[in-house]
Structures are given as structure tokens and as C-alpha cells.
Rosetta silent file (secondary structure, phi, psi, omega in degrees, C-alpha in Angstrom):
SEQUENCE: XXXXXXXXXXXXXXXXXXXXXXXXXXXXXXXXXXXXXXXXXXXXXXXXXXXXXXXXXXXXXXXXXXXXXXXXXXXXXXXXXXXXXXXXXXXXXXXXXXXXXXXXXXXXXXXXXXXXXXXXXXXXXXXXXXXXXXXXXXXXXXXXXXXXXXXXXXXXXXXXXXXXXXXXXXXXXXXXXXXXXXXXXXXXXXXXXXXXXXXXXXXXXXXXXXXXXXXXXXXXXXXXXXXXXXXXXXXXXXXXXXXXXXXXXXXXX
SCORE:     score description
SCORE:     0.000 S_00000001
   1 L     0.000  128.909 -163.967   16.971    9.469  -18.298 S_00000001
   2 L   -97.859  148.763 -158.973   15.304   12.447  -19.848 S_00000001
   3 H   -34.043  -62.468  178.446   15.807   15.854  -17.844 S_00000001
   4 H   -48.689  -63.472 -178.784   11.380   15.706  -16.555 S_00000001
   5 H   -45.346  -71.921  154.714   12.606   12.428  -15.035 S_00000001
   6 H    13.962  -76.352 -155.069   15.511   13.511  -13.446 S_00000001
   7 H   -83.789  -15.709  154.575   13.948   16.148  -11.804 S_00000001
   8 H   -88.705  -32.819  161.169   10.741   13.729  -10.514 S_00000001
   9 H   -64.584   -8.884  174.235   13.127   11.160   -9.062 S_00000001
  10 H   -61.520  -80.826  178.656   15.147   14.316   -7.541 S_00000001
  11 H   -50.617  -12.512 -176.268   11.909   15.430   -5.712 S_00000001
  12 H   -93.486  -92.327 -168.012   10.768   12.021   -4.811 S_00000001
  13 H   -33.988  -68.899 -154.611   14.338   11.538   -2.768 S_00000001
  14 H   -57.232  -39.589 -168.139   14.155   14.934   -1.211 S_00000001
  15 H   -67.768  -19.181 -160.037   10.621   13.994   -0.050 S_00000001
  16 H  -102.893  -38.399  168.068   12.203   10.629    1.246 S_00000001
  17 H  -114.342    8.509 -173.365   15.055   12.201    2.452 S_00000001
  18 L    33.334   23.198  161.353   13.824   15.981    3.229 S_00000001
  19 L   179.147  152.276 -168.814   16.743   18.127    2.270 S_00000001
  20 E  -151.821  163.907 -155.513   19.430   17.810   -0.488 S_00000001
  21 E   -97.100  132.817 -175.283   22.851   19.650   -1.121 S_00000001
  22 L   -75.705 -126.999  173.580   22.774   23.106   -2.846 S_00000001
  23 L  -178.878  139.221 -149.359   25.986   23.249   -4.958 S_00000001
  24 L   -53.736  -54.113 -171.215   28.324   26.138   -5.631 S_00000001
  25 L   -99.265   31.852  148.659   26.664   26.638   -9.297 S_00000001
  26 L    96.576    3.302  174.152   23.606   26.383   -8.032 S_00000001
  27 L   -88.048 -179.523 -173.010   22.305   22.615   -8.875 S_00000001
  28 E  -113.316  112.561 -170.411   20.755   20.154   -6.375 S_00000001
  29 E  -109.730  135.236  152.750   22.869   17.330   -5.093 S_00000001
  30 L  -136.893  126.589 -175.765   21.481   14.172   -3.227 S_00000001
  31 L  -139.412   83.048  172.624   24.087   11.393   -2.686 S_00000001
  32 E  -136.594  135.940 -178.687   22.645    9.404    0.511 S_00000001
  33 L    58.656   34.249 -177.688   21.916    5.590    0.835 S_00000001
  34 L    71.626   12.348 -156.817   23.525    4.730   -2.127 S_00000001
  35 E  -132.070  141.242 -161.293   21.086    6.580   -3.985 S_00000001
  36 L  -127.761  173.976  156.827   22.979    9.937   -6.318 S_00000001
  37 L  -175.198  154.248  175.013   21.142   12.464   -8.204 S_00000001
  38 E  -167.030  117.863 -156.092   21.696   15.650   -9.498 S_00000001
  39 E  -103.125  145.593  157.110   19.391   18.199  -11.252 S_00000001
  40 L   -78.625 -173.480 -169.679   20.730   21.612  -12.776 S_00000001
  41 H   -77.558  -59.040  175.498   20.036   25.356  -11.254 S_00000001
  42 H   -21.569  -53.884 -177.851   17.011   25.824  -13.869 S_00000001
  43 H   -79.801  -24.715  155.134   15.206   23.233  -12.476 S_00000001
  44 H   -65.706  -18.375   85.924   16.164   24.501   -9.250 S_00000001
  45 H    36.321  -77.159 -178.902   15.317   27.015   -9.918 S_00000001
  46 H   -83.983  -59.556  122.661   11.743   26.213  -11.295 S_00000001
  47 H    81.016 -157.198  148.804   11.127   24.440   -8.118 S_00000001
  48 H   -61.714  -24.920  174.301   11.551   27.111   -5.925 S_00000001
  49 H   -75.002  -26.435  166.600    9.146   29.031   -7.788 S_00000001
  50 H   -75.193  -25.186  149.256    6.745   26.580   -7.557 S_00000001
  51 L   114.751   19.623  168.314    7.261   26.412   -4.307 S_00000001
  52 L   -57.533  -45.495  178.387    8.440   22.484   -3.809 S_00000001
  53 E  -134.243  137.286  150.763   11.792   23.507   -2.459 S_00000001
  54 E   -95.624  144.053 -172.365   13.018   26.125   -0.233 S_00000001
  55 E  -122.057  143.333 -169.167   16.658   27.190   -0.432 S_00000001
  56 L  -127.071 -164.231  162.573   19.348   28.437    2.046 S_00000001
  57 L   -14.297  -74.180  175.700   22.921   28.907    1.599 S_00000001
  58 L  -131.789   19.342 -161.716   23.924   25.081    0.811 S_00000001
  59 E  -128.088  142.348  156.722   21.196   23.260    1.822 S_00000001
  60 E   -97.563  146.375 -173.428   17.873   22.617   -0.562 S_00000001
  61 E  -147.289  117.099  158.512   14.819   21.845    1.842 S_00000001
  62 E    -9.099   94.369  174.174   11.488   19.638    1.549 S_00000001
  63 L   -91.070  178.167  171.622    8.123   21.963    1.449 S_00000001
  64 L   -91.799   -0.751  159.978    5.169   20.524    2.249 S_00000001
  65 L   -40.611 -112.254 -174.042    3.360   21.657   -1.369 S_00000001
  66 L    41.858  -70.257 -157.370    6.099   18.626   -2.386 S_00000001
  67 L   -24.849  -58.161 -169.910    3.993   16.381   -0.688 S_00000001
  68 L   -98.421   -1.510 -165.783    1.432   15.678   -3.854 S_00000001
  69 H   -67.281  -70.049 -170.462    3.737   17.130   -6.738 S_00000001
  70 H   -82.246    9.914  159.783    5.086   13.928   -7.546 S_00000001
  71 H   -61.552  -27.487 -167.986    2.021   11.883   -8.226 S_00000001
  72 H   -69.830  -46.632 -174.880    0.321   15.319  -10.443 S_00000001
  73 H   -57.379  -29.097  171.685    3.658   14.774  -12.516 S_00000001
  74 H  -102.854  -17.297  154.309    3.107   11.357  -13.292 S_00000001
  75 H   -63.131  -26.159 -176.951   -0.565   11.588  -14.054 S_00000001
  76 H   -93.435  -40.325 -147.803    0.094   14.508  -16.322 S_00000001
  77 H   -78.729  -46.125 -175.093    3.430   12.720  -17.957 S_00000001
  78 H   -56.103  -56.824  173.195    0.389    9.675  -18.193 S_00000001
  79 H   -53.858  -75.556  158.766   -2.051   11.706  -19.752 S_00000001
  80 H     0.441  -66.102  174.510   -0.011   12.760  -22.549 S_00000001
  81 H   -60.105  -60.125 -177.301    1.030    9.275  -23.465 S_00000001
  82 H   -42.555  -58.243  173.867   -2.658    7.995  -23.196 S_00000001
  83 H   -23.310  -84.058  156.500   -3.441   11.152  -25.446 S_00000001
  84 H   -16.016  -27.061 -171.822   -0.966   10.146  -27.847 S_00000001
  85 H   -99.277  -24.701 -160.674   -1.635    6.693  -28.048 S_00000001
  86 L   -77.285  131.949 -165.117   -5.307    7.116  -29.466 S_00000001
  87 L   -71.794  -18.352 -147.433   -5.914    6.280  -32.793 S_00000001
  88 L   -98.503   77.734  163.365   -9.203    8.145  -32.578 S_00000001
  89 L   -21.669  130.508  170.118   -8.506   12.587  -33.100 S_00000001
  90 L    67.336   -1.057 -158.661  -10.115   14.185  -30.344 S_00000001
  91 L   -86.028  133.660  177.673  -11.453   10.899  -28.584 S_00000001
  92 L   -70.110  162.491  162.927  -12.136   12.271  -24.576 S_00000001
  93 L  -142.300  140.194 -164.101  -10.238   10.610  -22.360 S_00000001
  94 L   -73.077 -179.124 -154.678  -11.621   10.400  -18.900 S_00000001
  95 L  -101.363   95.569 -178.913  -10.031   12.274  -16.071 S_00000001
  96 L   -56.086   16.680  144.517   -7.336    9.456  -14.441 S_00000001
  97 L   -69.992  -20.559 -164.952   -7.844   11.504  -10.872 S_00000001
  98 L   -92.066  -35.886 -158.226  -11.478    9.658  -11.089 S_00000001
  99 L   -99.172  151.870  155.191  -10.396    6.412  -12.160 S_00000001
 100 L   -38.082  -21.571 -167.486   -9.083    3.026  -10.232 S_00000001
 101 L   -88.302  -22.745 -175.891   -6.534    2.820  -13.052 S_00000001
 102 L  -118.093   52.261  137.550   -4.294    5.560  -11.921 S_00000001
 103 L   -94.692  -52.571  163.716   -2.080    4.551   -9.664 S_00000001
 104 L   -27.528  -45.756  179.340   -1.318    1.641  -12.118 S_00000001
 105 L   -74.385  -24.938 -170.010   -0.948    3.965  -14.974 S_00000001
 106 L   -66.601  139.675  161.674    1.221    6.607  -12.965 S_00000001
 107 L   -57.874  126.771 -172.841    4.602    7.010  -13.997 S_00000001
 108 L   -90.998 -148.830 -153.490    6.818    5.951  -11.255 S_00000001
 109 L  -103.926   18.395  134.350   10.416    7.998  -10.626 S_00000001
 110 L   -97.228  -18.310  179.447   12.279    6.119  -13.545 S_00000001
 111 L   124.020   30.044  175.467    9.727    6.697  -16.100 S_00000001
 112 L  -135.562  176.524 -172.057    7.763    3.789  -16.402 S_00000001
 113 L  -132.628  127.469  163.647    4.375    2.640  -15.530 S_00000001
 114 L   -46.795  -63.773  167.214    2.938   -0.826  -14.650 S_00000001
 115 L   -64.443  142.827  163.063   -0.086   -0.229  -17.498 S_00000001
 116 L   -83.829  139.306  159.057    0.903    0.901  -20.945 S_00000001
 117 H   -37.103  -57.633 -171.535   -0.861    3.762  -22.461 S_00000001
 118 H   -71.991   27.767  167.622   -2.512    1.683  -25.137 S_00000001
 119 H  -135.287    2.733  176.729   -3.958   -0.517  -22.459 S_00000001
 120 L   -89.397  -23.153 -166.587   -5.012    2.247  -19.895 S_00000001
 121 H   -73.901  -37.261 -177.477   -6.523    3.935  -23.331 S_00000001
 122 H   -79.371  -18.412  179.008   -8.366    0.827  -23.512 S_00000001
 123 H   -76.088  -11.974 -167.778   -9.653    0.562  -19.984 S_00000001
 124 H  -106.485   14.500  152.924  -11.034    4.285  -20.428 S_00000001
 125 H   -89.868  -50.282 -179.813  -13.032    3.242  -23.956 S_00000001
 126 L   -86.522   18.171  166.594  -14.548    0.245  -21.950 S_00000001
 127 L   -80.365  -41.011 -179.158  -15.265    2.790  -19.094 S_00000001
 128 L   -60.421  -49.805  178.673  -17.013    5.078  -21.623 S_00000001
 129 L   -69.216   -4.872  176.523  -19.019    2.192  -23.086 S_00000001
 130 H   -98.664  -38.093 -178.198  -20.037    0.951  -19.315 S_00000001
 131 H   -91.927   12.072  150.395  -21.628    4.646  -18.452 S_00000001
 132 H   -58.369  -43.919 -163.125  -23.369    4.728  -22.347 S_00000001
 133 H  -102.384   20.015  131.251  -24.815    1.310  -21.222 S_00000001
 134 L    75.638   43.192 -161.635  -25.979    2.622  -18.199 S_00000001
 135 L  -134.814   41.238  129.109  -24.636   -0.334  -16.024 S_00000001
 136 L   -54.334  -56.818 -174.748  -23.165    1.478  -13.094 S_00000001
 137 L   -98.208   30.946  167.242  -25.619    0.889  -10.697 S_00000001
 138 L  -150.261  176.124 -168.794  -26.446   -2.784  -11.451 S_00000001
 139 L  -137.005  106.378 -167.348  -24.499   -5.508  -11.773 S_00000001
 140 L   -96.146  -30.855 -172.011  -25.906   -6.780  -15.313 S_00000001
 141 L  -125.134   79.950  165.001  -22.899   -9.352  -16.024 S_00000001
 142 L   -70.833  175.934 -179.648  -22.448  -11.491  -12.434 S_00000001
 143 L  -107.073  165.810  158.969  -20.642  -14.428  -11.647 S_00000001
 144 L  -101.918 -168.509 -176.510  -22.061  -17.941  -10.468 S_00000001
 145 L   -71.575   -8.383  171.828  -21.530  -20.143   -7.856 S_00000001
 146 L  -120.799   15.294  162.362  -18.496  -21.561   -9.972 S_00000001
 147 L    68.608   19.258  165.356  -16.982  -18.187  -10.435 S_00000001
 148 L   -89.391  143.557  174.005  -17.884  -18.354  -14.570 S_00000001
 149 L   -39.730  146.578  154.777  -19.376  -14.774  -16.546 S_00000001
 150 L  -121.200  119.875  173.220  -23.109  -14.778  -16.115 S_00000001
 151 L  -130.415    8.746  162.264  -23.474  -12.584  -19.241 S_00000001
 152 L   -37.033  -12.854 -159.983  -27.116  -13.653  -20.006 S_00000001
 153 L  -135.138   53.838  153.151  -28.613  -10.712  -18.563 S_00000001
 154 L  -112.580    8.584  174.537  -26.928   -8.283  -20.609 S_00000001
 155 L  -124.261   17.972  116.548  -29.280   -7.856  -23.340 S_00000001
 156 L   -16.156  100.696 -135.988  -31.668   -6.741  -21.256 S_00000001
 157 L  -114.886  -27.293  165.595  -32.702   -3.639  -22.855 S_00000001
 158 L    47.416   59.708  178.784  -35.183   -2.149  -19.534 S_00000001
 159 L    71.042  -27.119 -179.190  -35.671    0.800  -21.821 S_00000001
 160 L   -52.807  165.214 -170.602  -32.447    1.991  -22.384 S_00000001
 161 L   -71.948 -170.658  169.116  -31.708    4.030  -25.643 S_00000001
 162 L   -80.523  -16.908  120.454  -30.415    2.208  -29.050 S_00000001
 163 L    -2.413  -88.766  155.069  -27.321    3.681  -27.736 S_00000001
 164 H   -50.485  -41.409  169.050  -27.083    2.146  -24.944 S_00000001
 165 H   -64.431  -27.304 -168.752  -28.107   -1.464  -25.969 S_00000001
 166 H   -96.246  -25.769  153.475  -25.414   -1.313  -29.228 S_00000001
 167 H   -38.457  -92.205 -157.773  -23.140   -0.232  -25.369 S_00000001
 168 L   -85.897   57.853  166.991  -23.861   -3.099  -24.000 S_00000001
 169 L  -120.508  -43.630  159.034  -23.902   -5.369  -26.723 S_00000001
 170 L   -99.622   32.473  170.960  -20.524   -4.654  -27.416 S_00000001
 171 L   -68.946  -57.046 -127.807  -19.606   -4.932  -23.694 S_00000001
 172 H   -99.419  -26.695  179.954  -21.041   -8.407  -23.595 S_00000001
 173 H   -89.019  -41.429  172.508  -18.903   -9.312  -27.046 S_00000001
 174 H   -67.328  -48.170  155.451  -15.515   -7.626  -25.687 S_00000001
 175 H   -31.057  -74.216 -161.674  -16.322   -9.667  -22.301 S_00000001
 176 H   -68.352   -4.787 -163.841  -16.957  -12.768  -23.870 S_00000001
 177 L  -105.420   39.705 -179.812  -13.188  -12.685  -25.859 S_00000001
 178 L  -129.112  146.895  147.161  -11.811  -12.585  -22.076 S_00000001
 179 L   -46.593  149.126 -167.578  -10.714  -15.192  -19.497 S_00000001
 180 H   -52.787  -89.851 -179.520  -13.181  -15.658  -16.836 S_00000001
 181 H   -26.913  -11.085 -179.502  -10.873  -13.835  -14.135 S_00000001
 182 H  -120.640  -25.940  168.290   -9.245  -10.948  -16.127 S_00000001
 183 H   -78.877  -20.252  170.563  -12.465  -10.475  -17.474 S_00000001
 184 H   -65.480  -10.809  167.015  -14.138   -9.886  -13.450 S_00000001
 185 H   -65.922  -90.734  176.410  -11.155   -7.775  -13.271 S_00000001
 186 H   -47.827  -27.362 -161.300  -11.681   -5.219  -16.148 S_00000001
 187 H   -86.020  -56.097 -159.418  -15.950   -5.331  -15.206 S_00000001
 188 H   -58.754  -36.405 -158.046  -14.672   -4.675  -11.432 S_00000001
 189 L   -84.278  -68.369  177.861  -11.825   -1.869  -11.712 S_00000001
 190 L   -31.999  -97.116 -152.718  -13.077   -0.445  -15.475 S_00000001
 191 L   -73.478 -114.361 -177.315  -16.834   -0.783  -15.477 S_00000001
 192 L   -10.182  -38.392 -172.379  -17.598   -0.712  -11.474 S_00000001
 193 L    64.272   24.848 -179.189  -14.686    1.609  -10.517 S_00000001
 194 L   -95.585  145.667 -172.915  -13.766   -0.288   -7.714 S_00000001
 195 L   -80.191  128.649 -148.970  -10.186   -0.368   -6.574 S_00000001
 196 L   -53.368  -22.628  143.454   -7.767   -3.563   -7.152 S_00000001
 197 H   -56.588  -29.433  156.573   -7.747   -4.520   -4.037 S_00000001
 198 H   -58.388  -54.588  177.016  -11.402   -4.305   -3.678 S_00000001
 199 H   -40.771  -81.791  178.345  -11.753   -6.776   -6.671 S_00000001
 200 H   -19.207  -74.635  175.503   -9.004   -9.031   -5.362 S_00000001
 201 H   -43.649  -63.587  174.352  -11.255   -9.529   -1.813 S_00000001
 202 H   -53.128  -14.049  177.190  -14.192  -10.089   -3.681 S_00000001
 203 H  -101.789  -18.220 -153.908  -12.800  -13.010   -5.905 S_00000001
 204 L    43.435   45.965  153.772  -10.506  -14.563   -2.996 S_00000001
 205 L   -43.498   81.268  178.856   -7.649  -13.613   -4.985 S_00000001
 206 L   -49.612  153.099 -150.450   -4.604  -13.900   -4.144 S_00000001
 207 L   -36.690  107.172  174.889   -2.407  -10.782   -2.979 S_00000001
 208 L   117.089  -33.696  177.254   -1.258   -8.666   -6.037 S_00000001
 209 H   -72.633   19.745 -161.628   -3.288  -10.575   -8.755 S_00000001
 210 H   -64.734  -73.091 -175.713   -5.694   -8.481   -8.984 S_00000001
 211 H   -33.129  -53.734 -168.278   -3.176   -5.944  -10.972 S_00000001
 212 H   -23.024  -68.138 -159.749   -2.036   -8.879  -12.929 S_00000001
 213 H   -67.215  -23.911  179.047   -5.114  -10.185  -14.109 S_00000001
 214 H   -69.247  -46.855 -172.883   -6.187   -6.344  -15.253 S_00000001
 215 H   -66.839  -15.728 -170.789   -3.150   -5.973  -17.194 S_00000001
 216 H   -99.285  -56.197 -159.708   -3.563   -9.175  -19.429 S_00000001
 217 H   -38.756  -30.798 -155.239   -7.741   -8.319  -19.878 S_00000001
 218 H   -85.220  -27.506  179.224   -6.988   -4.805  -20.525 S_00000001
 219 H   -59.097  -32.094 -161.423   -4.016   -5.931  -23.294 S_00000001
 220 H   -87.939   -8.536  170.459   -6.451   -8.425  -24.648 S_00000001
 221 H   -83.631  -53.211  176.632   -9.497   -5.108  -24.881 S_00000001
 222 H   -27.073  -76.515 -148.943   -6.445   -3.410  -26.919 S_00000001
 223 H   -18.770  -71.088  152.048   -6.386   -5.857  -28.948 S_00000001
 224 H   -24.202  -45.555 -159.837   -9.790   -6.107  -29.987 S_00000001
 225 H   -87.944  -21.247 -154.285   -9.900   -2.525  -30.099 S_00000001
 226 L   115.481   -7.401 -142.981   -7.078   -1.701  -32.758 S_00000001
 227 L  -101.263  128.921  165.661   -5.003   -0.368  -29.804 S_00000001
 228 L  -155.989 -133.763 -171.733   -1.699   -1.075  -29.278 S_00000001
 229 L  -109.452  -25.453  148.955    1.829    0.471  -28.601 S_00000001
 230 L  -128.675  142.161  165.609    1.529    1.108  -32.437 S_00000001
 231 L   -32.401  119.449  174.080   -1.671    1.610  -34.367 S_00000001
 232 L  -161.849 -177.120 -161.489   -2.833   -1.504  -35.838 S_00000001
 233 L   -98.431  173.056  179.954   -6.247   -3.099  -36.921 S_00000001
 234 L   -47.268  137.252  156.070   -8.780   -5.278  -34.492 S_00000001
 235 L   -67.982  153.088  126.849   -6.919   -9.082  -34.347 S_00000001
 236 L  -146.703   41.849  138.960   -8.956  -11.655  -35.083 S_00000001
 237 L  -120.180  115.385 -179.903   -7.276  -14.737  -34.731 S_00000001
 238 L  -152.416  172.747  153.894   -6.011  -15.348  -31.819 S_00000001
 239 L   -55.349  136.134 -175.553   -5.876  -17.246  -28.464 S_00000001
 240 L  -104.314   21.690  178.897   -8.971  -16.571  -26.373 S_00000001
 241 L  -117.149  168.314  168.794   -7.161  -18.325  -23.062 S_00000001
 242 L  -142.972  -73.287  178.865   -5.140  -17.590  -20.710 S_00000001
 243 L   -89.846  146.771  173.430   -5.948  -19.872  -17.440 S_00000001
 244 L   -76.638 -176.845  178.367   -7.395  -23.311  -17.944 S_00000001
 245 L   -65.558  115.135 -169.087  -10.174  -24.657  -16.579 S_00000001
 246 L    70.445   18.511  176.381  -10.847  -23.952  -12.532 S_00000001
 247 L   -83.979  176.265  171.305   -7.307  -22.669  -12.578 S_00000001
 248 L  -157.422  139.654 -108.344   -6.315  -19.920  -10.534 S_00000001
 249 L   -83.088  142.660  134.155   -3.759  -16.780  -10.140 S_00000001
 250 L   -10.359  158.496  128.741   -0.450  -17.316   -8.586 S_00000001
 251 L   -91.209  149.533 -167.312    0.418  -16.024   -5.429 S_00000001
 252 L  -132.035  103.603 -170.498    2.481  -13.377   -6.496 S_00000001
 253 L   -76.588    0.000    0.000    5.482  -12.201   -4.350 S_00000001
């Protein structure tokens, strides 16, 4: 566990347990509920300066600044990696306080994340290409009465620039290399910016696949893109399934 974890699973317990033991040479001990940790006086240090913990004698104590530190910590620890993962010098990456994606993305308080960088990198390239093609405030690619992509009405060009139309043209081609259901997933959370739960209601999903179903669409947008956990080129032979025909998610405990 490297020392920045440490010291965000430290602060995550203290917030959960609101005071932890100061120690003669000055680190921060919490050993309660079976759960141990222990940061050195630097970080304690660091901290108090920030103003996360107040300190007495022997006792370290909860502020309420605390309260939001360790989500900023795992969105910045996130950003980094997304940063990192892009093949592309310089390519923005949108601000994961904005998006649906980052609680998914956040590091939690061992150091890992339910999304991988190269597949949150991918949901914020087909975010960029959904505001180019200027398909926030319509719903261009719908579903039918038998829950299959309506993606007929995506070449609909209504004016838009040559910009925008080569957007959604290769919306409507990364789309079509998706399962129906992971791709309403990626249009809702990605493109729409609606939150996984929202999606999940609107499909009569059952509870938790929402997340699922994001994570294999957004691996299979990697894919596509070149993106992966190493640099590598677009696939293009591969499986384009996932769920058969009229199948449908798990319940997922």
C-alpha cells in the first residue's frame, strides 16, 4: 500500500470513527473494529495543516473540512491515471466533478476503482464526440418498443457543421459495435449525463446493472478506440456480443 493510500484509508476511518490515537513519536494510530492503521508524523503533520485533523495531547480528532477530502483525493489520484493513460499528448480531459462517471472512477480507500482509466478515458472521448455532435438536447439514437438501438435518425444532419455530422457518424459506428443494453448505458451515463441509477429505472434494470453494463460498453469503446491499460491499435476482429437475443442483466447482489 503506497504511503497516498495509507494516509486516504487513515482519514476515511477517522471520519468513520472520528478520532484516532496520537502516538508518542507523533504518528496516528487507529486500531478499532478490527480495522489497524497507522500513518507517520509527516503526514500528520500535513493534515493538520490542511486542516483535516485537529490534535491534542494523545488524541487526533475528526474536522469537519475532512468531510469532502476523501472523495477530492480520489478524483485527483483518478485524474492523473486518466491523464496518463491517453495515448493522445495534450488530449483535454473533461472535468470528472461534471461527469456521471465519477463516483465509478473514484479511487476507493485501497486504491482501486470500479472503472479503469483506459475505460473512463474512453467514456470522456465519447462524451466529447456527443457535445461536437450536438446531441445533448435530443435524443437522436432511441430505443423501440422491443428495447433494440433506433440509430436511423442519426444521420440527420439539421444543419449541423461537417464537424459535427463526421461526430455523429462516428457515434452511430462506435454504437453500432455495442450490445443493445451496454450500448443504452454508455448513450445514457456518457452522452446524456444521466446518473446510473437513472439509466437503470429507465430500462427496468435490475439493481446494480446499470454499472455493469457501462463497464463492458465502455471496455468495448476502448477497444475500438486504441485504448487500453497499455497502448495498442483499434481491434478489429472481435466478438460484437455479449447478451443474446431478448436476454437480460442479472440481478446482481
Amino acid at each position: 500500500m503506497t504511503s497516498d493510500t495509507k494516509v486516504l484509508r487513515f482519514v476515511t476511518l477517522l471520519l468513520r470513527f472520528d478520532e484516532a490515537g496520537l502516538e508518542p513519536d507523533g504518528s496516528g494510530l487507529i486500531r478499532k473494529a478490527g480495522n489497524v492503521c497507522r500513518i507517520d508524523p509527516g503526514a500528520i503533520r500535513d493534515l493538520v495543516a490542511q486542516g483535516i485533523v485537529a490534535r491534542t495531547d494523545d488524541r487526533l480528532l475528526v474536522r469537519a473540512e475532512a468531510r469532502s477530502w476523501p472523495r477530492r483525493k480520489r478524483l485527483s489520484a483518478t485524474r492523473a491515471k486518466v491523464a496518463a493513460a491517453s495515448v493522445v499528448p495534450g488530449a483535454p480531459i473533461i472535468n470528472l466533478d461534471e461527469s456521471p462517471m465519477a463516483r465509478l472512477a473514484a479511487l476507493n480507500e485501497i486504491g482501486s476503482a470500479f472503472l479503469l482509466p483506459h475505460q473512463v478515458l474512453a467514456g470522456e472521448r465519447f462524451r466529447s464526440l456527443f457535445e461536437r455532435a450536438h446531441l445533448r438536447q435530443r435524443v437522436t439514437m432511441s430505443y423501440d418498443a422491443t428495447g433494440k438501438v433506433d440509430r436511423s435518425t442519426a444521420q440527420s444532419t439539421d444543419g449541423i457543421s461537417d464537424m459535427g455530422l463526421d461526430a455523429r457518424n462516428r457515434i452511430d459506428a462506435l454504437v453500432r459495435g455495442l450490445p443493445d443494453d451496454a450500448a443504452k448505458a454508455v448513450m445514457g451515463v456518457c452522452g446524456h449525463l444521466k446518473g446510473v441509477q437513472l439509466v437503470e429505472r429507465e430500462n427496468h434494470w435490475p439493481r446494480r446493472s446499470g454499472k455493469m453494463l457501462l463497464r463492458v460498453g465502455l471496455d468495448l469503446l476502448a477497444g475500438e478506440m486504441g485504448l487500453g491499460p497499455q497502448a495498442e491499435g483499434p481491434r478489429t476482429n472481435r466478438s460484437r456480443t455479449w447478451l443474446g437475443d431478448n436476454a437480460r442483466p442479472l440481478e446482481l447482489s
